[in-house]
VEXDREN-2710 file (C-alpha; in Angstrom, 1 decimal):
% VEXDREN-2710
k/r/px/py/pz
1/UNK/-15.3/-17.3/-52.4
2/UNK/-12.3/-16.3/-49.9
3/UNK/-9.0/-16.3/-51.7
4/UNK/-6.1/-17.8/-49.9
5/UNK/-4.9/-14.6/-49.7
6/UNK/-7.9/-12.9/-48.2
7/UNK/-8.4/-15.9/-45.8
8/UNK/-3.9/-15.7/-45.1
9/UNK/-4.8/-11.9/-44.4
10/UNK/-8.0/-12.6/-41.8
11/UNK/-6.0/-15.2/-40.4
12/UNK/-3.4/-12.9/-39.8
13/UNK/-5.4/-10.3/-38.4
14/UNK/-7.0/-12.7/-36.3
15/UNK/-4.0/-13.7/-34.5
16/UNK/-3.0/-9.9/-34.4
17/UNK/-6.2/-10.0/-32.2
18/UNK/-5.9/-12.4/-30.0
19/UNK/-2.3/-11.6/-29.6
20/UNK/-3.3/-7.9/-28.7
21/UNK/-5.7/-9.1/-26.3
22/UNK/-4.0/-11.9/-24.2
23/UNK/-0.9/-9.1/-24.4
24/UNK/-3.5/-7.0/-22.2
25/UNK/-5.3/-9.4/-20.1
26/UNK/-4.7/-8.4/-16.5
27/UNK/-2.9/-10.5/-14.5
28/UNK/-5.1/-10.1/-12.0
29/UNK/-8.0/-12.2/-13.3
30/UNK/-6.5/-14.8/-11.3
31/UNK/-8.4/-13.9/-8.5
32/UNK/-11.9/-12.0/-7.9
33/UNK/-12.4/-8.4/-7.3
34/UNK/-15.0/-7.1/-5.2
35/UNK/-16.1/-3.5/-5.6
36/UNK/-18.2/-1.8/-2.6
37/UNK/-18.8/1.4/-1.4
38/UNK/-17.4/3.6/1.0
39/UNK/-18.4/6.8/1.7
40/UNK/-19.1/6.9/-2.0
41/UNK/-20.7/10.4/-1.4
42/UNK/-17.3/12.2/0.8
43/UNK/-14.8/10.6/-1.6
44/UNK/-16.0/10.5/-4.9
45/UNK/-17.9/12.7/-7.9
46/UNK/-21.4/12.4/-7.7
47/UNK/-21.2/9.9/-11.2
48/UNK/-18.8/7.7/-9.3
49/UNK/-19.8/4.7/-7.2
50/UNK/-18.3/1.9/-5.5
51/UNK/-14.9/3.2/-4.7
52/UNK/-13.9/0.3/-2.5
53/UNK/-12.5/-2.7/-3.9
54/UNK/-11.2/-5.6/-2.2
55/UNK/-8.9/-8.4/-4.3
56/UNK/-9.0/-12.1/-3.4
57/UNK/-6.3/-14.2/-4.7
58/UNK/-7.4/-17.5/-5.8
59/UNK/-5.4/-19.7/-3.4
60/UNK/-7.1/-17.7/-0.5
61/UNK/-9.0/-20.5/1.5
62/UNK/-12.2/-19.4/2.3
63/UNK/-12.5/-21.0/5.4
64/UNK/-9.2/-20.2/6.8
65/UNK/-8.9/-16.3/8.1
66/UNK/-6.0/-14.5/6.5
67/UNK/-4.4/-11.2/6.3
68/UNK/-6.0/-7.9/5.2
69/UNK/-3.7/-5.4/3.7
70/UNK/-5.6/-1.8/3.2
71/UNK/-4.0/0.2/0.8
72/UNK/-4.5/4.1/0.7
73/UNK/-3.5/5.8/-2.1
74/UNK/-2.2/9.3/-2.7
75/UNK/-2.5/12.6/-4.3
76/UNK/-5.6/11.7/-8.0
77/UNK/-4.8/14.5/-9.7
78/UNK/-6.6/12.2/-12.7
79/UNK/-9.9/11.8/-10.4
80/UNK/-9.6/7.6/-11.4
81/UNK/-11.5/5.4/-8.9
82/UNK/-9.7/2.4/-7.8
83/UNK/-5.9/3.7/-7.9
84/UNK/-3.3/1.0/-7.9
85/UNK/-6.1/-2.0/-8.0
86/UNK/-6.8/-1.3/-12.0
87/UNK/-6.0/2.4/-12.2
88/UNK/-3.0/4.6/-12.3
89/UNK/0.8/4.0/-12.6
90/UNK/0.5/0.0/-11.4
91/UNK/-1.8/-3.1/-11.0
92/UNK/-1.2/-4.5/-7.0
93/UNK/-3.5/-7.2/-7.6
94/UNK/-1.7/-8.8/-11.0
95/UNK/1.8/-7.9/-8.4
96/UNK/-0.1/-9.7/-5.3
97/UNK/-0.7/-12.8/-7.9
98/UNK/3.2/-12.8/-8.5
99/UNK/4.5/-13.0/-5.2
100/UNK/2.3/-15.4/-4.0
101/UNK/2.7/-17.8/-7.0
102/UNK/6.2/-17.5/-6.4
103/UNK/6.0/-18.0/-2.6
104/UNK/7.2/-14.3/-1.7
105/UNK/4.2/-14.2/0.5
106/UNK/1.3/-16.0/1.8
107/UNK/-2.3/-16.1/0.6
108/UNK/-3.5/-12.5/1.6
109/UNK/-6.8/-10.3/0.7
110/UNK/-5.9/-6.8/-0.5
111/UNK/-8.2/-3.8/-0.1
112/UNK/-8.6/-0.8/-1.0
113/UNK/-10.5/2.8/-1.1
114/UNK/-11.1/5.4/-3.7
115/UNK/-10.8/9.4/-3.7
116/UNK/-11.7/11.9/-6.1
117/UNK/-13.2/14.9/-4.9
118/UNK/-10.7/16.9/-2.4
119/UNK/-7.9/14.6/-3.8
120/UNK/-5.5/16.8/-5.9
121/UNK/-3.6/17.7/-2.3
122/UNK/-2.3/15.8/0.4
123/UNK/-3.7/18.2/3.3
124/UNK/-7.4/16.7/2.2
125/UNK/-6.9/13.4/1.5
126/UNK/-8.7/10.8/3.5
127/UNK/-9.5/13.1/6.6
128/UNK/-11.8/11.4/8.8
129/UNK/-10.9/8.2/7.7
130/UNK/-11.9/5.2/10.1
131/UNK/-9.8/1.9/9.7
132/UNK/-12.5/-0.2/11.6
133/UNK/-15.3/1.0/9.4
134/UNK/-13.5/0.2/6.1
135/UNK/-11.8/-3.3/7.3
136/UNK/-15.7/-4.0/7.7
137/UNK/-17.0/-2.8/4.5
138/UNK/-14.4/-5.1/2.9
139/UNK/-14.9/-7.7/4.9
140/UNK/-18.9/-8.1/4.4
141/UNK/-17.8/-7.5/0.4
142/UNK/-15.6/-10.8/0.2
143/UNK/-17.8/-12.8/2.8
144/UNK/-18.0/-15.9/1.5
145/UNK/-15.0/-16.1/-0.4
146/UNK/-12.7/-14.9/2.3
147/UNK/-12.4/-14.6/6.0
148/UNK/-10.6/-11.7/7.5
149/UNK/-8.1/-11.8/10.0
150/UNK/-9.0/-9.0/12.6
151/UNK/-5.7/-9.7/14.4
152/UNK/-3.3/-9.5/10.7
153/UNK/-4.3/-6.0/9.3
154/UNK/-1.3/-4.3/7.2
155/UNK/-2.3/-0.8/6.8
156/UNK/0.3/0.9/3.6
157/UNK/-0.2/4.6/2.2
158/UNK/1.8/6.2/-0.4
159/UNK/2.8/9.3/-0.9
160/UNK/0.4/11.7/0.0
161/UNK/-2.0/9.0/2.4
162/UNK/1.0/10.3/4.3
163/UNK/0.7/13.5/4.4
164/UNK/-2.6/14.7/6.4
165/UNK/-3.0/14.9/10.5
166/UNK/-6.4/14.4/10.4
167/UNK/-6.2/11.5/8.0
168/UNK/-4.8/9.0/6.1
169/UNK/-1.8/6.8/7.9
170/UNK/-1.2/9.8/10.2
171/UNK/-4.8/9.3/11.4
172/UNK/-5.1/5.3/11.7
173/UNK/-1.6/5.4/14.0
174/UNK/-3.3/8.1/16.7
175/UNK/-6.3/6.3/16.5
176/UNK/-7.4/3.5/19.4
177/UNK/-9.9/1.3/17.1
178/UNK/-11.1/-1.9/18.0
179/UNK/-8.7/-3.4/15.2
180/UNK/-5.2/-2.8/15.5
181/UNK/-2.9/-2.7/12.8
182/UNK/0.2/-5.2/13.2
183/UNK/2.2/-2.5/10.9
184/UNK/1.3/0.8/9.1
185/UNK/3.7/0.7/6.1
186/UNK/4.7/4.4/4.8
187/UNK/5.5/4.6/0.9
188/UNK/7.4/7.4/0.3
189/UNK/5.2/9.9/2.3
190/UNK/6.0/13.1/3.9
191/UNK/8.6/12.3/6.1
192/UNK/8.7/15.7/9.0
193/UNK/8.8/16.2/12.9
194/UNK/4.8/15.9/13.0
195/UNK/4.4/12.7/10.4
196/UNK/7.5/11.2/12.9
197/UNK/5.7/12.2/16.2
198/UNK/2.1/11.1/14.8
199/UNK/3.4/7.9/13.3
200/UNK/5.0/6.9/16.8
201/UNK/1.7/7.5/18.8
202/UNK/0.8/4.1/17.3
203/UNK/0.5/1.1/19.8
204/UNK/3.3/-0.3/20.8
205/UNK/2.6/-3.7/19.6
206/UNK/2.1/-1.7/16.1
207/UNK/5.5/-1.7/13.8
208/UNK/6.1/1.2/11.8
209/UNK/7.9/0.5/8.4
210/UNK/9.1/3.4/6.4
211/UNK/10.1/3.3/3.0
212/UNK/11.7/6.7/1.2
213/UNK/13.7/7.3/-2.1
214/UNK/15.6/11.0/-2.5
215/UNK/16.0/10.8/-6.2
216/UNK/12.5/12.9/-6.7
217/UNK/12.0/14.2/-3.7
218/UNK/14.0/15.4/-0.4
219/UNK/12.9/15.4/3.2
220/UNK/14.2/16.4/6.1
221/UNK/14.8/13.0/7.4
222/UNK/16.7/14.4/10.8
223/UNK/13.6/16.2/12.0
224/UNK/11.5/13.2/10.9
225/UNK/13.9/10.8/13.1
226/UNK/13.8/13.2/16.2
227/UNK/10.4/13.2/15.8
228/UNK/9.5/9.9/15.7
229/UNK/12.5/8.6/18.8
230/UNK/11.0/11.5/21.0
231/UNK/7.9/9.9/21.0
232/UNK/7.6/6.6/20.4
233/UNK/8.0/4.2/23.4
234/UNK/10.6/1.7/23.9
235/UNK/10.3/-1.2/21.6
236/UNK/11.9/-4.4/21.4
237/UNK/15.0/-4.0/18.6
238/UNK/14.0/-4.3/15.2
239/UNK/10.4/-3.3/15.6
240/UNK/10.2/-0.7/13.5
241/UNK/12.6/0.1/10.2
242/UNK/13.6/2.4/8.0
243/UNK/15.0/2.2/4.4
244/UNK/16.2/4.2/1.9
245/UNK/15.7/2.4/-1.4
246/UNK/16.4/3.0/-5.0
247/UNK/13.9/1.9/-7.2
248/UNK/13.8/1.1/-10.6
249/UNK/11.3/2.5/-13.0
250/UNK/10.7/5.6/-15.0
251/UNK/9.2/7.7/-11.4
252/UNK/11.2/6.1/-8.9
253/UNK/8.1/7.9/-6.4
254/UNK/6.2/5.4/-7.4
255/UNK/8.1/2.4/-8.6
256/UNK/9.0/1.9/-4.7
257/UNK/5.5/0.9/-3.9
258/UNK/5.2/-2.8/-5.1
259/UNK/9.0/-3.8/-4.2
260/UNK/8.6/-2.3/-0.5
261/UNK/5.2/-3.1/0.0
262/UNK/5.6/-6.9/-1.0
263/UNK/9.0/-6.9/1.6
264/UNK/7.2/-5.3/4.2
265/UNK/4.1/-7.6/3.9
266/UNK/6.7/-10.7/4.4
267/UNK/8.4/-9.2/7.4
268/UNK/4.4/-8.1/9.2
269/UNK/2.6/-11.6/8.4
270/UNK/5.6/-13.9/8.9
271/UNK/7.5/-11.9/11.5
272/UNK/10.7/-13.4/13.2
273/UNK/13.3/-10.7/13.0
274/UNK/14.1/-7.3/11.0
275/UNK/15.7/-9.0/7.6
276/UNK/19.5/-8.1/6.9
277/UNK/18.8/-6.1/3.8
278/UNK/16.8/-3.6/5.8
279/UNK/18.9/-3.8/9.1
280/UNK/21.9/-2.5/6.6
281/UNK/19.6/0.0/4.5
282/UNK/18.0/1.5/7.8
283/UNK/20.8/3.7/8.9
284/UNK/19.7/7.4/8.5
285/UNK/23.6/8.3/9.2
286/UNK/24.3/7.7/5.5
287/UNK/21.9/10.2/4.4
288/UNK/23.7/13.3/3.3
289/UNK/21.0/15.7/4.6
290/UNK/20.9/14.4/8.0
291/UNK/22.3/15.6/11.3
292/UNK/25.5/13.9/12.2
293/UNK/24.7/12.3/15.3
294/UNK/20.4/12.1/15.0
295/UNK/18.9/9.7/17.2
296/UNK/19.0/6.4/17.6
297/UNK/15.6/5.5/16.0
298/UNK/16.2/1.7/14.8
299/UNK/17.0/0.7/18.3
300/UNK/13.5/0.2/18.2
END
């Protein structure tokens, strides 16, 4: 027979259980992941598979299209599949609950592929990759639970998916798919003359949103503005933006990815004008390392 001690002490334990778990429940259960694959066999270690993974929020309406955004991730130097939807330094699909619970942003289906092999430098990562070919793989993984919107895809890279000519955001901009992009969100990625000339090559009807913190890392943001107004064709004002931010979080590199990509996401699928907050922060002439008169870039 249990003493009352014994059965106080399970009791206790017990509760230390449950506690533990619902303290590590992910947030994202809220919705449904969908894992796929996607060029399982360029992008990832022979014992990996199904490095695509789309999330679907549960107020998504299946028969109503919505959004896609497609979120690339950067340097694995810790060869984990699925980066930033249930690996690495953050969860997007628990944040993507959040804002739309809140009403920060409509219902929208977030996607996502994986690399390992070649992925410990930002020269190799995702060369080759083809936006229309991945916006269908994740489309026939959610079919019947969601409808993608060929005409709303968000394309976002961090840090390194930034990086690479041949691939990545750098890549997806030059390109002239069958789906275009309404916005190709840069996360703290290289920020040079060539990433500036390559991101303005995108169409015209494409806006370019750049986010960029100097606290662990700076760029020659000058050369990167030249760049990028030297090319890029004239766009109706507040088009594209640029913001300097300062996150908070232990690595400000990567605590700017869920505050900037949630605002730009709100600006691309409800568009109406560039939001005050950004029209202040986008001003390269407050940035210490830049030229004194650089060009106007945010007149477009």
């Amino acid at each position: 027979m249990l003493s009352a001690r014994n059965i106080t002490g399970r009791f206790v334990l017990l509760a230390s259980i449950v506690s533990s778990t619902l303290l590590f429940v992910s947030p994202s259960r809220a919705g449904k992941s969908f894992d796929f694959e996607f060029h399982d066999e360029e992008f990832l270690f022979s014992s990996q598979h199904r490095g695509g993974r789309a999330y679907v929020p549960k107020q998504v309406n299946a028969d109503e299209p919505v959004p896609l955004v497609v979120f690339l991730h950067g340097v694995n130097r810790n060869n984990q599949i699925h980066m930033w939807l249930g690996q690495g330094p953050d969860d997007l699909r628990g944040r993507l609950d959040g804002w739309i619970k809140r009403g920060d942003l409509p219902p929208v289906v977030l996607a996502a592929p994986s690399q390992t092999r070649l992925a410990t430098w930002a020269n190799t990562l995702w060369t080759g990759i083809e936006l229309d070919e991945f916006v269908l793989a994740a489309e026939r993984a959610v079919a019947g639970r969601a409808r993608i919107s060929h005409d709303r895809v968000i394309v976002a890279g961090h840090s390194g998916a930034g990086c690479n000519a041949s691939g990545g955001l750098l890549k997806i901009a030059v390109d002239r798919g069958n789906i275009q992009p309404i916005g190709i969100v840069a996360l703290d990625t290289c920020l040079d003359a060539d990433v500036g000339q390559a991101l303005a090559r995108a169409r015209q009807s494409t806006r370019i949103a750049t986010y960029w913190q100097s606290a662990v890392w700076n760029r020659k943001l000058a050369d990167f503005a030249i760049g990028f107004e030297l090319t890029r064709p004239e766009s109706p004002p507040g088009t594209d933006w640029f913001a300097q931010v300062d996150p908070i979080g232990r690595w400000p590199h990567d605590a700017l990815v869920a505050p900037s990509l949630r605002e730009a996401i709100s600006v691309l699928v409800q568009p109406s004008e560039l939001p005050d907050t950004l029209a202040e922060e986008a001003n390269l002439l407050d940035g210490p390392e830049l030229a004194p008169e650089p060009p106007p870039m945010f007149a477009h």
